[in-house]
RODO-2510 file (C-alpha; in nm, 4 decimals, decimal comma):
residues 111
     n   res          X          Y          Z
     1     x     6,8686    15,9700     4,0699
     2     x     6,4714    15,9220     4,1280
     3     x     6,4806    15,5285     4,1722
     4     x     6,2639    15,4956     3,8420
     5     x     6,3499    15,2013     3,6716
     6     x     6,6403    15,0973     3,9082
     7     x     6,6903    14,7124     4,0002
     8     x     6,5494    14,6648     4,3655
     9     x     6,7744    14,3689     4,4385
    10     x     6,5963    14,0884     4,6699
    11     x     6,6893    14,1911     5,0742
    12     x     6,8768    13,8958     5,2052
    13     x     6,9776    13,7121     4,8369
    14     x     7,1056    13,3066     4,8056
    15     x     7,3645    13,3324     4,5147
    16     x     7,2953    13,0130     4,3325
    17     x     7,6112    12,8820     4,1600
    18     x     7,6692    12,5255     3,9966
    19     x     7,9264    12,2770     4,1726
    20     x     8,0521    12,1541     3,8820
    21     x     8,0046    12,1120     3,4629
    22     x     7,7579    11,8516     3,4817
    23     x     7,5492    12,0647     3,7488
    24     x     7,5473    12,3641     3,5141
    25     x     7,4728    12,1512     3,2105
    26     x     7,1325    11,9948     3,3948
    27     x     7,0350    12,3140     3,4850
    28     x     7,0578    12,4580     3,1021
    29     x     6,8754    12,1123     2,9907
    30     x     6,6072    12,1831     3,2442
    31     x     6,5871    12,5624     3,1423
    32     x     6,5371    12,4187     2,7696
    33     x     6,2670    12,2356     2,8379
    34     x     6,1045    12,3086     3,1118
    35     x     6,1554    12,7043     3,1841
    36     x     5,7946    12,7739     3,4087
    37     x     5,8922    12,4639     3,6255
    38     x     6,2846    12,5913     3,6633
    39     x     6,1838    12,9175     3,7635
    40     x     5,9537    12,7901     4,0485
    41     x     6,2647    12,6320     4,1706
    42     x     6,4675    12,8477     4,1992
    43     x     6,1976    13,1014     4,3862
    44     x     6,1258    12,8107     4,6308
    45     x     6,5339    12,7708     4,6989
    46     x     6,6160    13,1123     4,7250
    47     x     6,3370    13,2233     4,9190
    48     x     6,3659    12,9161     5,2141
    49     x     6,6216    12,6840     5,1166
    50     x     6,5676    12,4233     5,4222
    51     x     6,1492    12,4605     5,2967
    52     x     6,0030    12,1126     5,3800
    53     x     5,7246    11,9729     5,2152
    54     x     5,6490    11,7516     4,8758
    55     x     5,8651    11,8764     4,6387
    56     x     6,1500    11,9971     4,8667
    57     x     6,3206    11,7889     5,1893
    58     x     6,6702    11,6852     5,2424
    59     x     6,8498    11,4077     5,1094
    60     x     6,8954    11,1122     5,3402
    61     x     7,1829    10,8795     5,4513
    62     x     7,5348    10,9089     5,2451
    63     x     7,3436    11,2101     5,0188
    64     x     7,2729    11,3682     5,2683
    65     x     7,5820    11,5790     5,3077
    66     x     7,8360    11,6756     5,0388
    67     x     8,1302    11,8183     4,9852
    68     x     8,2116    12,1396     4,8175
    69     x     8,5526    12,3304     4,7601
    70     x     8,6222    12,1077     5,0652
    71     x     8,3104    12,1923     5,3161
    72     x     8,0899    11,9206     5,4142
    73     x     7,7270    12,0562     5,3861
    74     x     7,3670    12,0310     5,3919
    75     x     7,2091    11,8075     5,0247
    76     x     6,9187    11,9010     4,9610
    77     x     6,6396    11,7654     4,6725
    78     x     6,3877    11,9824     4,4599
    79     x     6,1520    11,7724     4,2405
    80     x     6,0772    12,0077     3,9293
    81     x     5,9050    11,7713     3,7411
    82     x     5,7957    11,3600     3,7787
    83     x     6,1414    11,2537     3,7613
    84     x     6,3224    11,5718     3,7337
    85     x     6,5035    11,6640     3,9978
    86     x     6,7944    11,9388     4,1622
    87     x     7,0313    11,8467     4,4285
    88     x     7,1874    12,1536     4,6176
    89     x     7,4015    12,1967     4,9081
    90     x     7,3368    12,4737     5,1709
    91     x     7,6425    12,6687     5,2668
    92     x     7,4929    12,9119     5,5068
    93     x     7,8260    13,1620     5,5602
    94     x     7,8500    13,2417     5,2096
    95     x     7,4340    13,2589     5,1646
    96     x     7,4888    13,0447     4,8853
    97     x     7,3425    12,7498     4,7420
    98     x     7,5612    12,5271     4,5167
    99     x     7,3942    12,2937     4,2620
   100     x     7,5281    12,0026     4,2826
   101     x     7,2725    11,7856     3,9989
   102     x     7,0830    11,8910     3,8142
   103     x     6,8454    11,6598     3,5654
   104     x     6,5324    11,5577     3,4082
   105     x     6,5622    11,1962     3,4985
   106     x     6,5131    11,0057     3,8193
   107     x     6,8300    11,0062     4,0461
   108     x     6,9095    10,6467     4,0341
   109     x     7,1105    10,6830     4,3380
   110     x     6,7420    10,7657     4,5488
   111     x     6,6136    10,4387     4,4686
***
């Protein structure tokens, strides 16, 4: 095979999976309506997942670890719009990052 039109897969990949229903539901509202937004996300999280800066830091205090198929791990925060916003835990053995909310409205549990 000559390599034309083959997938060239990223070099060190994050799978992105959601933690639960309500994760994966927020992410298909957010994909609904705001698609250009979503996809900046997920090219900030997968390329440096621990990235800090305005959009992207860790979550503080009691969110700022979670549990997931019983590890405790790393919450993280992604602002993709105003008050839109993804939480996702870091599980660095598995390279994967696990959505853990997903939404369009302000997390009232940031407040």
């Amino acid at each position: 095979m000559s390599g034309r039109g083959a997938e060239l897969p990223r070099p060190k990949p994050w799978i992105v999976r959601a933690a639960d229903r309500q994760a994966y539901q927020g992410w298909q509202r957010l994909l609904a309506a705001v698609p250009e937004n979503l996809d900046r996300a997920w090219t900030a999280l997968t390329s440096d997942p621990r990235h800090v800066d305005q959009r992207q830091h860790p979550l503080k205090g009691q969110l700022g670890v979670v549990k997931v198929g019983g590890a405790a791990l790393e919450q993280w925060q992604y602002e993709v719009t105003g008050a839109g916003r993804i939480w996702y835990a870091v599980d660095d053995d598995a390279r994967t990052l696990w959505i853990t909310r997903a939404g369009a409205g302000h997390p009232k549990q940031t407040d």
